[in-house]
C-alpha angles and dihedrals in degrees: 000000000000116000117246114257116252125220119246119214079255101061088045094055094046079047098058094036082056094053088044093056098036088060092046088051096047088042083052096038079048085049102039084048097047089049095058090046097054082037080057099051090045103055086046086061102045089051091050094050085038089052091037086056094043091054092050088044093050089046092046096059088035084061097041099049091048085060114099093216090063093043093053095042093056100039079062096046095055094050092042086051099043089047097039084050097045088048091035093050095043098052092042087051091062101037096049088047100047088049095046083046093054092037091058100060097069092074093021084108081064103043093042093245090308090105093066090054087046099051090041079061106051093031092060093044098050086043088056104046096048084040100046082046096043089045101053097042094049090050091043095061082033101059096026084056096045091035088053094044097050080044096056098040090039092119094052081044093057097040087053094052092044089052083052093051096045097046089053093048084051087051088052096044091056094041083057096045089047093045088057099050086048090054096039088056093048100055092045093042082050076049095059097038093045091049090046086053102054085043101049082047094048091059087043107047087052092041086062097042091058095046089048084048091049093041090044079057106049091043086043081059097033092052094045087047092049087044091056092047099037091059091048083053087048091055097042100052095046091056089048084057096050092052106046089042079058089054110097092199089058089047086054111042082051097055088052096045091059093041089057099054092042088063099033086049094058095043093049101044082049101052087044090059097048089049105040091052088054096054090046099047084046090053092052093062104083105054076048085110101059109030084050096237102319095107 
């Protein structure tokens, strides 16, 4: 039989170095295993507060952007933005330019006139960067403050608009009510003129009927009157003449009358025409001279 194997003070010291490991090493394996347990509740509970605020978070903005004030006052923010930045950016486009553009011709001897595009350049983009900025910033808070107050008064803005409305309606009611009685007054004043017309022409139509009647009448009576007088005068007168034409003196008186004239006539027309010649002919002497003759 073999004989057991006996254990030198070495091996027993390797022995006992081993144990005492082998126990540090189980009290770090227990720790390392209680650390990643209580790690691991930890980080359990930190997801479950992180998902419990994002729920709150995500019902919060739900809420809030269900809410029309927000809405509103969004709504005005981004056009306020969107208009203040366009406005902003352009006149920070031309401002910046035009000073780039001044402030490049003092060394624009030295940079043979490159300096004034340049400037122009920078001048415009930085102009339009700080303006476009300015400009949003400035119609953002513009246009969030005047969107939430009109939100926000929007009840006292609608009353006032209705009382307007209504007030106007009112206005256009009376107008119409006005504009009816007018027109209610007119046609009965036309009415009455028209009625006082007919009956004005009327009178007078047979006012005038019964003068033109009266006068028929009185020129019917004058004309037979002046025939008959006319026809005694007639008479009258042709029997005068008759008479007279019977009478030799008158026969006589008229043959020499017309004998007369008829000499006389001749004599006088004679004796015009002599003299008349010789005072002509007297007058014309004096422009002789220069008419040579002709007057």
């Amino acid at each position: 039989m073999a004989a057991p194997l006996r254990k030198t003070p070495s091996v027993e010291k390797d022995l006992s170095e081993v144990a005492e490991k082998s126990s540090a090493m189980k009290t770090i394996i227990t720790r390392a295993e209680d650390a990643k347990t209580k790690a691991a509740m930890k980080w359990q509970a930190a997801k479950v507060k992180v998902l419990e605020k994002a729920k709150v978070a995500r019902a919060k903005s739900v809420e809030l952007s269900s809410d029309k004030s927000v809405q509103a006052t969004a709504a005005s923010v981004v056009g306020g933005a969107t208009v203040g930045g366009i406005g902003g950016a352009t006149g920070g486009l031309l401002l910046g330019g035009a000073t780039g553009a001044v402030l490049g011709v003092l060394p624009a001897l030295f940079t043979f006139g490159l300096s004034i595009p340049i400037g122009a350049a920078l001048g415009a983009g930085c102009g339009l960067l700080m303006g476009g900025a300015t400009g949003t910033a400035t119609g953002a808070g513009v246009g969030g403050a005047a969107g939430y107050s009109a939100y926000t008064r929007r009840d006292e803005i609608a009353s006032f608009i209705e009382q307007v409305r209504a007030k106007l309606v009112e206005a256009l009611g009376k107008g119409k009510c006005t504009a009816a009685e007018a027109k209610a007054k007119a046609g009965n004043k036309i009415e009455d003129a028209r009625v006082k017309a007919i009956d004005t022409f009327t009178l007078a139509k047979g006012f005038v009927m019964s003068h033109i009647a009266a006068a028929k009448e009185t020129t019917l009576a004058a004309v037979n009157s002046a025939g008959g007088k006319a026809a005694e005068v007639a008479k009258v007168t042709k029997a005068k003449t008759v008479e007279i034409a019977s009478d030799k003196k008158v026969q006589v008186t008229a043959a020499s009358a017309a004998g007369g004239a008829a000499v006389l006539g001749s004599g006088g027309a004679a004796v015009g025409f002599a003299t008349g010649g010789a005072v002509g002919a007297a007058v014309g002497v004096v422009p002789a001279f220069f008419t040579f003759g002709l007057s």
